[in-house]
Residue frames as a rotation matrix with the C-alpha (Angstrom) as fourth column:
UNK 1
0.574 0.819 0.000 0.00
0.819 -0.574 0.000 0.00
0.000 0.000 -1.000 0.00
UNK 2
0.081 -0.667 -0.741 3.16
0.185 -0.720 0.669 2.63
-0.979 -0.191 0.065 0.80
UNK 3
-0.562 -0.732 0.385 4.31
0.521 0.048 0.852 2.07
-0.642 0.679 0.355 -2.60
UNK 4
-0.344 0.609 0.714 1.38
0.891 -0.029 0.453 3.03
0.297 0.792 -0.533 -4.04
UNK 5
0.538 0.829 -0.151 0.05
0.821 -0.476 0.315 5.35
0.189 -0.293 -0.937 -1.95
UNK 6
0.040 -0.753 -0.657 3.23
0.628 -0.492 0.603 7.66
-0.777 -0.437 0.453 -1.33
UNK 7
-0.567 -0.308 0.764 3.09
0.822 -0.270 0.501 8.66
0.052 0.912 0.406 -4.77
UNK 8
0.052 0.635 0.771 0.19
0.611 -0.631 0.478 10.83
0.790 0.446 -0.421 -4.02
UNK 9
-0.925 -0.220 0.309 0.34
-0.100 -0.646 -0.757 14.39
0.366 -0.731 0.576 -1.48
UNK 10
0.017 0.699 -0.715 -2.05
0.995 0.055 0.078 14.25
0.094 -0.713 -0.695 1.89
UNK 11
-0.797 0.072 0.600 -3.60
-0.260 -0.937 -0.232 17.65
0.545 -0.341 0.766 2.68
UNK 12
-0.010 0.786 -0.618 -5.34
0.842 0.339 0.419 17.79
0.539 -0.516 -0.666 5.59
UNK 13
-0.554 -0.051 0.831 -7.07
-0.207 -0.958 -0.197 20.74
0.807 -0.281 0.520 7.56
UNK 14
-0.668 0.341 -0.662 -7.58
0.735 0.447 -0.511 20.16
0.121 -0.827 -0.549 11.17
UNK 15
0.156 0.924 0.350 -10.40
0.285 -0.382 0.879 21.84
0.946 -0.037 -0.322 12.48
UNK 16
-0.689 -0.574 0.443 -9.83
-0.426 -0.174 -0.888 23.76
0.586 -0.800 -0.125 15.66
UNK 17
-0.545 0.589 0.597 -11.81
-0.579 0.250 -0.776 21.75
-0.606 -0.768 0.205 18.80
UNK 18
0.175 0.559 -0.811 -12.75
-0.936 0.351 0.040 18.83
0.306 0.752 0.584 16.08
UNK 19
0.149 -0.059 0.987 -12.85
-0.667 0.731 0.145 15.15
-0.730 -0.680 0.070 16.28
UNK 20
-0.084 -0.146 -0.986 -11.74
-0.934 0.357 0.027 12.46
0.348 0.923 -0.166 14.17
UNK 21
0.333 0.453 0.827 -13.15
-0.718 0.690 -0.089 8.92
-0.611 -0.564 0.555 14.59
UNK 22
-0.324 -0.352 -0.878 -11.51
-0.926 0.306 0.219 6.18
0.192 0.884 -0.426 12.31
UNK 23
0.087 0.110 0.990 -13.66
-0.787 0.616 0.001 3.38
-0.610 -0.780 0.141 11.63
UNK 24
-0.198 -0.382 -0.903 -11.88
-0.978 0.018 0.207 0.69
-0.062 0.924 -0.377 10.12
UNK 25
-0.995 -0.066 -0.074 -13.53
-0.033 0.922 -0.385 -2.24
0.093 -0.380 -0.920 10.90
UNK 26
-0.311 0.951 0.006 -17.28
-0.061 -0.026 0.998 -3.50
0.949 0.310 0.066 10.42
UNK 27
0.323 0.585 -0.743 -17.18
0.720 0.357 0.595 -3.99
0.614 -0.728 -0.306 14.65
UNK 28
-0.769 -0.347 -0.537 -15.87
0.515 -0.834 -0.198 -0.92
-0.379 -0.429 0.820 15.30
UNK 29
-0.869 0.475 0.135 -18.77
-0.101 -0.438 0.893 0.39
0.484 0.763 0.429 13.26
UNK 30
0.103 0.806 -0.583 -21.24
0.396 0.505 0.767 -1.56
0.913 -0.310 -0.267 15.24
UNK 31
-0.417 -0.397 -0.818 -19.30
0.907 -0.127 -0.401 -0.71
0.055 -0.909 0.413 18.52
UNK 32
-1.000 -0.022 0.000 -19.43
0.022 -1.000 0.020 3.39
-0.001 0.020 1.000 17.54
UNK 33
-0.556 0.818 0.144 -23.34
-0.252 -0.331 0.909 2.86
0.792 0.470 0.391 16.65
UNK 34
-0.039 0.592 -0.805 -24.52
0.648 0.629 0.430 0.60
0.761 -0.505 -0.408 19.24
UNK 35
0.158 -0.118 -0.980 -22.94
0.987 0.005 0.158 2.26
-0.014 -0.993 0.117 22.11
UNK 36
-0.844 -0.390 0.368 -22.54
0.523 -0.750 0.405 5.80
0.119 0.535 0.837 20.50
UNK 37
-0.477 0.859 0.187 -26.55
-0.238 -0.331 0.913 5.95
0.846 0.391 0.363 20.44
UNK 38
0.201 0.221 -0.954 -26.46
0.622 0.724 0.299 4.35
0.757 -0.653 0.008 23.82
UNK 39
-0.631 -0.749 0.203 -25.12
0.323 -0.491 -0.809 7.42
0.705 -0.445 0.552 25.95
UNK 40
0.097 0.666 0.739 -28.53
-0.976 -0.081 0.201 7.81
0.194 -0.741 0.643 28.02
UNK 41
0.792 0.605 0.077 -28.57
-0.556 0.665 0.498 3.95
0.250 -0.438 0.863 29.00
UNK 42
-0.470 -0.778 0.416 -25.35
-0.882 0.411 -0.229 2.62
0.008 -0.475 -0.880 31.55
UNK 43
0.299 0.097 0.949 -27.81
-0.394 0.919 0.030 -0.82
-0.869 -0.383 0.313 31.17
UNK 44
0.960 -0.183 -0.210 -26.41
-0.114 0.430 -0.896 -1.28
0.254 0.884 0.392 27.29
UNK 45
0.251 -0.966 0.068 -23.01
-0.949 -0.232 0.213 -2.19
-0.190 -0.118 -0.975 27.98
UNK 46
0.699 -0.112 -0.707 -21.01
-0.173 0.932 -0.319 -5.65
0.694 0.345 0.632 27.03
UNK 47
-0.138 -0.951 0.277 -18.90
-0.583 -0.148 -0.799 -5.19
0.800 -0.272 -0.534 30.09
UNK 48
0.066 -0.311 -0.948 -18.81
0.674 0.714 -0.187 -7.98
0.735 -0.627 0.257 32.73
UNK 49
0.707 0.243 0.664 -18.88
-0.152 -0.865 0.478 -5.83
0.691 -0.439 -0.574 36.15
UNK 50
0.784 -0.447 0.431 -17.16
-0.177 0.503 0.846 -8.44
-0.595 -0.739 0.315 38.26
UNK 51
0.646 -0.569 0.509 -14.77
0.577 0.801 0.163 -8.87
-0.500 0.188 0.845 35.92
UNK 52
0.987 0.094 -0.132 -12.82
0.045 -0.942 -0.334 -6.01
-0.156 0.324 -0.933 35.35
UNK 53
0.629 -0.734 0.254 -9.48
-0.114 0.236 0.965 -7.29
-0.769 -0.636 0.065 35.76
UNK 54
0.169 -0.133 0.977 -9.26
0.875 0.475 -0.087 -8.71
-0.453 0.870 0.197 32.32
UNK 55
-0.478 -0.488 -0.730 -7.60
0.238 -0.872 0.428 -6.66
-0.845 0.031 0.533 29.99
UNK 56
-0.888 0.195 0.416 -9.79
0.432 0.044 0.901 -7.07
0.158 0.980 -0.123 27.19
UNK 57
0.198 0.980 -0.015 -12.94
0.904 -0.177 0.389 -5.72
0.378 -0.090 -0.921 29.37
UNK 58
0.060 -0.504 -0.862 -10.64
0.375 -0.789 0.488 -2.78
-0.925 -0.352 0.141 30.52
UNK 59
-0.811 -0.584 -0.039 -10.31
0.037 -0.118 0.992 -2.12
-0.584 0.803 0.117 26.76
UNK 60
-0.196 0.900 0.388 -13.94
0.611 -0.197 0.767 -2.48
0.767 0.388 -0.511 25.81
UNK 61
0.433 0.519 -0.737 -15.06
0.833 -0.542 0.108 -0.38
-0.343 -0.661 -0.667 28.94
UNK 62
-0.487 -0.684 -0.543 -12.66
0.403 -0.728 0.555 2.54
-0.775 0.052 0.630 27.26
UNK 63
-0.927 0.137 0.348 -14.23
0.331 -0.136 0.934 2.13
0.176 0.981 0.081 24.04
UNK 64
-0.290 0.957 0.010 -17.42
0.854 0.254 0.454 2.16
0.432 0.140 -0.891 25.17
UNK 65
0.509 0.637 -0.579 -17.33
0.782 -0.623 0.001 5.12
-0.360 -0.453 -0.816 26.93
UNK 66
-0.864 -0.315 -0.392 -15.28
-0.025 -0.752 0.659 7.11
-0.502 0.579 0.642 23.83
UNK 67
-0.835 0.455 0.309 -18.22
0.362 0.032 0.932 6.01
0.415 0.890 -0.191 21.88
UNK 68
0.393 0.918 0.051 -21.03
0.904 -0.396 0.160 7.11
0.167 -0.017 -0.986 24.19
UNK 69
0.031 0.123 -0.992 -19.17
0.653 -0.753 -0.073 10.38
-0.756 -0.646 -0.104 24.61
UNK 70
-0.807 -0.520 -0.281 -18.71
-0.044 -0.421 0.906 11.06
-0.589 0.744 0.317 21.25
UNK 71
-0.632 0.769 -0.097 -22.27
0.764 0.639 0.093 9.93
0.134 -0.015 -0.991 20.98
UNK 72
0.001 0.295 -0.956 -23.21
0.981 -0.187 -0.057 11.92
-0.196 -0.937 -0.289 23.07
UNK 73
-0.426 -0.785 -0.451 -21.59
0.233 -0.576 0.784 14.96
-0.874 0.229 0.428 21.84
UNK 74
-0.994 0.091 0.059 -22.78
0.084 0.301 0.950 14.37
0.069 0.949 -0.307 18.22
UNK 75
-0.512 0.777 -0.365 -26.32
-0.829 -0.558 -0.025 13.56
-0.223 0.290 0.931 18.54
UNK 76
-0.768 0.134 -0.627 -26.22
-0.278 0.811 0.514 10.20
0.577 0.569 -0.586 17.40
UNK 77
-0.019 0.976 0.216 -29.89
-0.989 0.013 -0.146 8.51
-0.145 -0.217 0.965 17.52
UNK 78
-0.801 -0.065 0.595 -30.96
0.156 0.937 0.312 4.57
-0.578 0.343 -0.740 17.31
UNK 79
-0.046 0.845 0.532 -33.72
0.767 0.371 -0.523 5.72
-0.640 0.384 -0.666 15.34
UNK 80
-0.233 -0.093 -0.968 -33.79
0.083 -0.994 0.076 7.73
-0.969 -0.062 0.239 12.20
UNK 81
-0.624 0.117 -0.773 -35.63
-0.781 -0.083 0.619 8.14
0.008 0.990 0.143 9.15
UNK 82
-0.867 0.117 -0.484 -37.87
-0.055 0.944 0.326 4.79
0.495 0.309 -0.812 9.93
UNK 83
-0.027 0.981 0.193 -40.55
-0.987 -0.056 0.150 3.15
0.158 -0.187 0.970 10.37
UNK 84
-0.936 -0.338 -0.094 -41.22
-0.251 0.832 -0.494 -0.10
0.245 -0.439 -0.864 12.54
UNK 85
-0.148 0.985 -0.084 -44.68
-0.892 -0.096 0.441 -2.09
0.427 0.140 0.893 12.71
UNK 86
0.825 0.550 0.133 -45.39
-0.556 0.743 0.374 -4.86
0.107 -0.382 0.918 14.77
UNK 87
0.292 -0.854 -0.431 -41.47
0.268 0.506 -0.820 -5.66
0.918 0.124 0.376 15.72
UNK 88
0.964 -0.128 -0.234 -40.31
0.242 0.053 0.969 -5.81
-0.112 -0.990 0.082 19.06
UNK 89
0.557 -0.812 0.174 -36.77
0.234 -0.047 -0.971 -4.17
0.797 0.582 0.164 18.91
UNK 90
0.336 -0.373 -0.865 -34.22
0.906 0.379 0.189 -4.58
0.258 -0.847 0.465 21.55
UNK 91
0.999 0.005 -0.051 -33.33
-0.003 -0.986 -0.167 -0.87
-0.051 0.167 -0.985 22.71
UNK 92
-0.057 -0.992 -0.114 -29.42
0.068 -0.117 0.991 -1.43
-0.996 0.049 0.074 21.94
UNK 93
-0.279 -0.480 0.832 -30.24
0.923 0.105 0.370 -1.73
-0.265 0.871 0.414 18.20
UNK 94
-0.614 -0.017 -0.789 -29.82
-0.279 -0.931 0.237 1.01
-0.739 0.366 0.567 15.74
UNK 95
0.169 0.745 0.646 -32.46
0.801 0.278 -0.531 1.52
-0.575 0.607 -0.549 12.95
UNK 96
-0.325 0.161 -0.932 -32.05
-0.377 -0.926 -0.028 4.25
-0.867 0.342 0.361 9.87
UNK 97
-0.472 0.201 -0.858 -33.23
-0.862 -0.309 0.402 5.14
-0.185 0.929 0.319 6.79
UNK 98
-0.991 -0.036 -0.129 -35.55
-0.060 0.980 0.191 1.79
0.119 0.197 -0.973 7.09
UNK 99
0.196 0.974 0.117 -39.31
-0.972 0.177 0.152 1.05
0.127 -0.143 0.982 6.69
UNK 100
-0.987 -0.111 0.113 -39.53
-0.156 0.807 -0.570 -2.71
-0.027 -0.580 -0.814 9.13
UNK 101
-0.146 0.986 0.076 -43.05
-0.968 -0.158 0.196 -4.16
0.205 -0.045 0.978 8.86
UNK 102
-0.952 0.117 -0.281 -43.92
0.071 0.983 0.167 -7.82
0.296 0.139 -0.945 9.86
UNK 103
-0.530 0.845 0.064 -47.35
-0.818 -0.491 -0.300 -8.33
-0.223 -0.211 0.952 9.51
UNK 104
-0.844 -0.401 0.356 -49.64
-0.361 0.916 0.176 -11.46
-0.396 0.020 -0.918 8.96
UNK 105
-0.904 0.422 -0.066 -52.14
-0.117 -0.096 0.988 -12.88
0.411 0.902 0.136 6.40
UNK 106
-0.369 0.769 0.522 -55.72
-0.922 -0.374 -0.100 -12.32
0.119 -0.518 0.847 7.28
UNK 107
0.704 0.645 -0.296 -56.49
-0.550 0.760 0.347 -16.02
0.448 -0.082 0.890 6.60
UNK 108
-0.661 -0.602 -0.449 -53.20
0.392 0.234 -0.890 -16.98
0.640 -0.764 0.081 9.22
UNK 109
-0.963 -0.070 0.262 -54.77
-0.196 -0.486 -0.852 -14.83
0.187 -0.871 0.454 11.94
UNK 110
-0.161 0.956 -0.244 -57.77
-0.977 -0.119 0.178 -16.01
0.141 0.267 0.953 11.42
UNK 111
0.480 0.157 -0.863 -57.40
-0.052 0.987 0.151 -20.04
0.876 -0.028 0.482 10.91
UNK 112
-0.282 -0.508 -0.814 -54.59
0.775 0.379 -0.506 -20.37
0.566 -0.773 0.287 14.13
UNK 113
0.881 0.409 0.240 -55.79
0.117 -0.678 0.726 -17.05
0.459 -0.612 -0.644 15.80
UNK 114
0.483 -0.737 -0.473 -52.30
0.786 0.126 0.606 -15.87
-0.387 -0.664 0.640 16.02
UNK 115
0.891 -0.452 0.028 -50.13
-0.317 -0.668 -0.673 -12.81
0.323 0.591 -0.739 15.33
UNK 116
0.707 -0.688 -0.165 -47.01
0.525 0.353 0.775 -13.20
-0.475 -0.634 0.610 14.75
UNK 117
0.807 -0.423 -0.411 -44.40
-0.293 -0.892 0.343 -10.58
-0.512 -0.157 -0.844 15.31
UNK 118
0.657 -0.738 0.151 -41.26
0.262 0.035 -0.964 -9.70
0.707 0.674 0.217 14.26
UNK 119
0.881 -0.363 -0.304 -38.09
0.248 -0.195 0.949 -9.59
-0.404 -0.911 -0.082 17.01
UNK 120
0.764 -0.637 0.102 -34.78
0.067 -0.079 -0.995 -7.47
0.642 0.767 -0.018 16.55
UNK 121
0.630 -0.258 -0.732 -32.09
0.670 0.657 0.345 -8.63
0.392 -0.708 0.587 18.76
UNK 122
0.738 -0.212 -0.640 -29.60
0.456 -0.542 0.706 -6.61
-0.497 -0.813 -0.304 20.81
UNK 123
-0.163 -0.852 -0.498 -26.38
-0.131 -0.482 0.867 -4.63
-0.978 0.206 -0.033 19.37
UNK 124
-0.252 -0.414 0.874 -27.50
0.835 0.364 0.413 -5.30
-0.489 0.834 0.254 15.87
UNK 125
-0.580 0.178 -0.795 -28.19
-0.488 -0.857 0.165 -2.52
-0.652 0.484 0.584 12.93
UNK 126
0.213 0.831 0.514 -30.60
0.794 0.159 -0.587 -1.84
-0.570 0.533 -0.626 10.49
UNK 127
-0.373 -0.073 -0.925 -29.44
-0.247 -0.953 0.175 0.88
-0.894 0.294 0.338 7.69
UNK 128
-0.681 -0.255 -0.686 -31.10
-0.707 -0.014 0.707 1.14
-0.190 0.967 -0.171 4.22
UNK 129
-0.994 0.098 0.051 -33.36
0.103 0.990 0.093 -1.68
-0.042 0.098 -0.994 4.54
UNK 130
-0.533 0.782 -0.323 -36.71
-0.836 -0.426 0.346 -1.70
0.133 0.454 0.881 3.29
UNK 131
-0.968 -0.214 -0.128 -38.97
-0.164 0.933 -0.319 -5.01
0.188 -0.288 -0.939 4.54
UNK 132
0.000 0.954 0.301 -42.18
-0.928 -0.112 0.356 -6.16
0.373 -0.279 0.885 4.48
UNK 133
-0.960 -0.127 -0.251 -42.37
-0.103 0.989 -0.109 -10.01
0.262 -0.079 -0.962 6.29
UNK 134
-0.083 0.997 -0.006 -45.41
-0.885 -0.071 0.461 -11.87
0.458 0.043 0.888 6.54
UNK 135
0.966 0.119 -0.228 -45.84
0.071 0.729 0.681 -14.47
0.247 -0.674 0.696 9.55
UNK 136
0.982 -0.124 -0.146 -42.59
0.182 0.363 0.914 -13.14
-0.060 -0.923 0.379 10.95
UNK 137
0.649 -0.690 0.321 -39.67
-0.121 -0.510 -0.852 -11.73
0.751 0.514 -0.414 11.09
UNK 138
0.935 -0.239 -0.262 -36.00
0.292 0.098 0.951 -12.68
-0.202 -0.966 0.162 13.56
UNK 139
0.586 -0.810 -0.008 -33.24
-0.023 -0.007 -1.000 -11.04
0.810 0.586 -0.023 13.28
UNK 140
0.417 -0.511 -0.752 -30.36
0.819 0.569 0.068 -12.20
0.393 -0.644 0.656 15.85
UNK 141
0.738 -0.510 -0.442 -28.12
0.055 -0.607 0.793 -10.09
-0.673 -0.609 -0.420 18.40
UNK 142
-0.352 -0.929 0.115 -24.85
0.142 0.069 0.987 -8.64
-0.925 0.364 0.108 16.24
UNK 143
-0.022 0.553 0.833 -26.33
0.854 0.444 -0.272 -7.95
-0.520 0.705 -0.482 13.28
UNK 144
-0.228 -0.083 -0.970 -25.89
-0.053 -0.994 0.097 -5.76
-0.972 0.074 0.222 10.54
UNK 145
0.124 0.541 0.832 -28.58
0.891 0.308 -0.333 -5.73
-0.437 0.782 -0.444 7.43
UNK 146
-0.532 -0.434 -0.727 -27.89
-0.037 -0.846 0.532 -3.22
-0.846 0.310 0.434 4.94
UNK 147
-0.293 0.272 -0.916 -29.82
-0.956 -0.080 0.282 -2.44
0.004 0.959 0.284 1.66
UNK 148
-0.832 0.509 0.221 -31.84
0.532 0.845 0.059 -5.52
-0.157 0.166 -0.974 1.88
UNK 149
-0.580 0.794 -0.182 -35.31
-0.707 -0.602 -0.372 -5.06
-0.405 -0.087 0.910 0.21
UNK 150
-0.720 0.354 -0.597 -38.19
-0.282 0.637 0.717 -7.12
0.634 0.685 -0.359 -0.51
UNK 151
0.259 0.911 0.319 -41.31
-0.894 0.101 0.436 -9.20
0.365 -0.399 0.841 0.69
UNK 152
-0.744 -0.365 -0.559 -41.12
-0.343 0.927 -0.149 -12.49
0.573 0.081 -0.815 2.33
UNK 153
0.098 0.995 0.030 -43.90
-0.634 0.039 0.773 -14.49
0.767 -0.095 0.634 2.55
């Protein structure tokens, strides 16, 4: 990458009292969103209380609390631009720019006399995503759906 990249001149202009956030990694991405949008709630955390010794939970417990202050700072929302309909969504996840519907045929609710929802799991994201499910909808903890559109029956 040097070789290549040396060839060309870096100009940069710092802003005075700016921040710069490099995220170079899809779980540093998650991290910055989850917990970024998380600065009102000390119950979203992935730290271990009793266990603090470890240097890897010393090391998330840093991160997590650059990201909710830079959060925090910023503005940064779990909800924005969307719409959500009959989904239960864990309050660590992040939702933008997303219309979420799970909704269920009239002759399901009708023969089994059942609705069934749609569940989005803890730390995961939603950006771009456009969704209608019918008789359900699960998306796991950790998750990150991007630009997914469509129906599913």
């Amino acid at each position: 990458i040097y070789d290549t990249m040396s060839l060309y001149e870096l100009n940069v202009c710092a802003v005075p009292g700016g921040q710069f956030v490099h995220l170079g990694t899809t779980r540093e991405l998650m991290d910055f969103l989850t917990y970024g949008t998380s600065y009102d709630n000390p119950n979203i955390t992935s730290i271990n209380e009793e266990d603090t010794k470890n240097c890897e939970d010393i090391t998330k417990r840093m991160m997590e609390k650059r990201c909710r202050k830079f959060g925090k700072q910023n503005h940064l929302v779990r909800r924005s631009c969307s719409f959500v309909s009959n989904i239960d969504v864990h309050p660590s996840a992040v939702i933008m720019n997303s219309v979420l519907v799970c909704m269920n045929s009239e002759e399901e609710s009708t023969k089994h006399n059942i609705i069934r929802s749609g569940n989005i799991g803890k730390y995961s994201i939603l950006e771009h995503t456009n969704l209608v499910a019918q008789n359900g909808l699960d998306i796991g903890s950790d998750c990150l759906v991007s630009g997914l559109r469509g129906y599913s029956k």
